[in-house]
Every structure is written in structure tokens, then in C-alpha cells.
C-alpha positions as CSV (number, residue, x, y, z in Angstrom):
1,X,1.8,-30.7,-49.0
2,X,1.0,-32.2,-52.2
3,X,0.8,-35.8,-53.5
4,X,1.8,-37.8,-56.5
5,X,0.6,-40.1,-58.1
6,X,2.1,-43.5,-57.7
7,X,4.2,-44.9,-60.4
8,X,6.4,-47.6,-60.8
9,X,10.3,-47.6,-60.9
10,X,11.5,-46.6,-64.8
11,X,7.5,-46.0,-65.8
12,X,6.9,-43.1,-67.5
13,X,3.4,-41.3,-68.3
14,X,1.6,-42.2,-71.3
15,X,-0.1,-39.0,-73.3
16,X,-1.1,-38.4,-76.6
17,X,2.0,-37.3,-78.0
18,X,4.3,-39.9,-77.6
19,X,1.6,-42.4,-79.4
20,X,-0.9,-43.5,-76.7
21,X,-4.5,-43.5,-76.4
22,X,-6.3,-44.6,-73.2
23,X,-3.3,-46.8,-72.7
24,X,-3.4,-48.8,-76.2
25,X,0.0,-47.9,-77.3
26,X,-0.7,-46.8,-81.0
27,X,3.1,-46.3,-82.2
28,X,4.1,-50.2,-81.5
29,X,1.2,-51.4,-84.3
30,X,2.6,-53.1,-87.4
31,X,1.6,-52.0,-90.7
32,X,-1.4,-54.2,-90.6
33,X,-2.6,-54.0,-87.1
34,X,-2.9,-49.6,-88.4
35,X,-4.8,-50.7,-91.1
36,X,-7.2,-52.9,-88.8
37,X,-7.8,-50.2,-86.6
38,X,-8.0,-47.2,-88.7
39,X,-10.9,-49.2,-90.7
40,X,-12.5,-50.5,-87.6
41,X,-13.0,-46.9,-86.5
42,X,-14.5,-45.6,-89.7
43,X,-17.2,-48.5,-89.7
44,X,-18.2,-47.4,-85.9
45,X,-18.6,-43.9,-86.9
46,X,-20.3,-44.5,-90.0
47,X,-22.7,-46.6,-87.8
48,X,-22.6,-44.0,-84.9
49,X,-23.4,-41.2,-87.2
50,X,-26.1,-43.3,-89.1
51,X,-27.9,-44.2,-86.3
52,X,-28.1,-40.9,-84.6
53,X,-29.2,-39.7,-88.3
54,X,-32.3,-41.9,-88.2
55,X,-33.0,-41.0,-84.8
56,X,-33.3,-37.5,-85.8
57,X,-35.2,-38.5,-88.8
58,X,-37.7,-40.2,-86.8
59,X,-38.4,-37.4,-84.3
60,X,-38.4,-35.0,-87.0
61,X,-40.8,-37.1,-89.0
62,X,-42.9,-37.7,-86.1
63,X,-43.0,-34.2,-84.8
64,X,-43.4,-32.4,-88.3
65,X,-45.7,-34.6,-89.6
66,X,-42.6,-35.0,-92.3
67,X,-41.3,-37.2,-94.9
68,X,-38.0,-37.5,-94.8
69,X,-36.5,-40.8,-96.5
70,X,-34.6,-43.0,-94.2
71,X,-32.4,-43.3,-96.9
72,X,-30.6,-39.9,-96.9
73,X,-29.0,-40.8,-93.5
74,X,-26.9,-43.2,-95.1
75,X,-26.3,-41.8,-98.4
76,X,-25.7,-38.1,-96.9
77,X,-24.5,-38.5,-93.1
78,X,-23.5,-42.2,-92.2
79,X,-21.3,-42.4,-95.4
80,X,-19.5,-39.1,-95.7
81,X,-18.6,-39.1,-91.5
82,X,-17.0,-42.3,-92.2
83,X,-14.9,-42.0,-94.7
84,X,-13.8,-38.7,-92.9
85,X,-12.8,-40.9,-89.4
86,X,-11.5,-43.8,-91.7
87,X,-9.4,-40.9,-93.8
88,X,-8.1,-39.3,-90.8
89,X,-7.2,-42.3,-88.5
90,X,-5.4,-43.8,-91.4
91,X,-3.3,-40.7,-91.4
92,X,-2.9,-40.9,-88.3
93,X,-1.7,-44.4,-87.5
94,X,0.2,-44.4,-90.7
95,X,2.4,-41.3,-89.7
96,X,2.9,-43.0,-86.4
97,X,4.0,-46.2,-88.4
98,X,6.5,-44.6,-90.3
99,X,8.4,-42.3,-87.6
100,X,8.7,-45.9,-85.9
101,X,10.4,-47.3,-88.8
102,X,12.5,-44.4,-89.9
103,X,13.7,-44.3,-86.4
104,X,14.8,-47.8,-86.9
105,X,16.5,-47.5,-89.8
């Protein structure tokens, strides 16, 4: 005998498709809440990806005996990653923001 999961009355499950992630419900955000949150995640991956880059750098410079500039983890990871993230979120939320309103109208 198997067991569900319980839910409440009328609650459906949340997945990816119908706009959710981890709970936040992405389809209900306004026009400017997207635009919040599609920027917000290209600064944390430009300074995800940076600061991995300069961990590498260091190791790499340490263990080599290297000279890598510190610079070239902004200018040729950090950067490019997060325009990529801030590009594809973007997208993303501003798909979801117009098959809400279209299916107003």
C-alpha cells in the first residue's frame, strides 16, 4: 500500500511548468517585479562566477608559480556569465509575463 502526500482541499502541485520555482510563483510578477528579479540574478552570477574565477586564479597562481592577472576574471568570466543569466532570465520571466496578460485580454 502506497501513501500520498498530504495536500489541502482544491491545492494543486506546483512544478516548473505552470510558472513556479521552489514555491515563488514566477507567472503572478508584474512587469517590474520580472525586471527586479531577472537583474537580481544576473548580479549573483556575475559575482558567483567571479569569485570562483579568482579562486582558481589563486590556486593556479600559487601552484604554477603563475601570473595570471586578477583582472581577467572579471573582464573574461564574471562579466560574460552574467549577462548570459541576466539575458536568459529576462526571457524567461518576460515570456511568463506576457502569456499572463494575453490570457487576460
Amino acid at each position: 500500500m502506497t501513501q500520498s502526500s498530504p495536500t489541502v482541499a482544491g491545492q494543486t502541485s506546483r512544478s516548473f511548468a505552470s510558472g513556479y520555482f521552489f514555491g515563488v510563483p514566477l507567472g503572478d510578477l508584474g512587469w517590474f517585479a520580472s525586471l527586479l528579479m531577472g537583474v537580481a540574478s544576473g548580479f549573483i552570477a556575475f559575482f558567483a562566477s567571479t569569485f570562483c574565477a579568482i579562486a582558481f586564479i589563486l590556486v593556479y597562481n600559487t601552484a604554477m608559480h603563475g601570473s595570471i592577472d586578477f583582472a581577467l576574471s572579471y573582464r573574461l568570466v564574471g562579466f560574460p556569465t552574467g549577462i548570459v543569466v541576466m539575458a536568459a532570465a529576462l526571457a524567461y520571466l518576460a515570456m511568463l509575463w506576457f502569456k499572463r496578460i494575453l490570457r487576460r485580454s
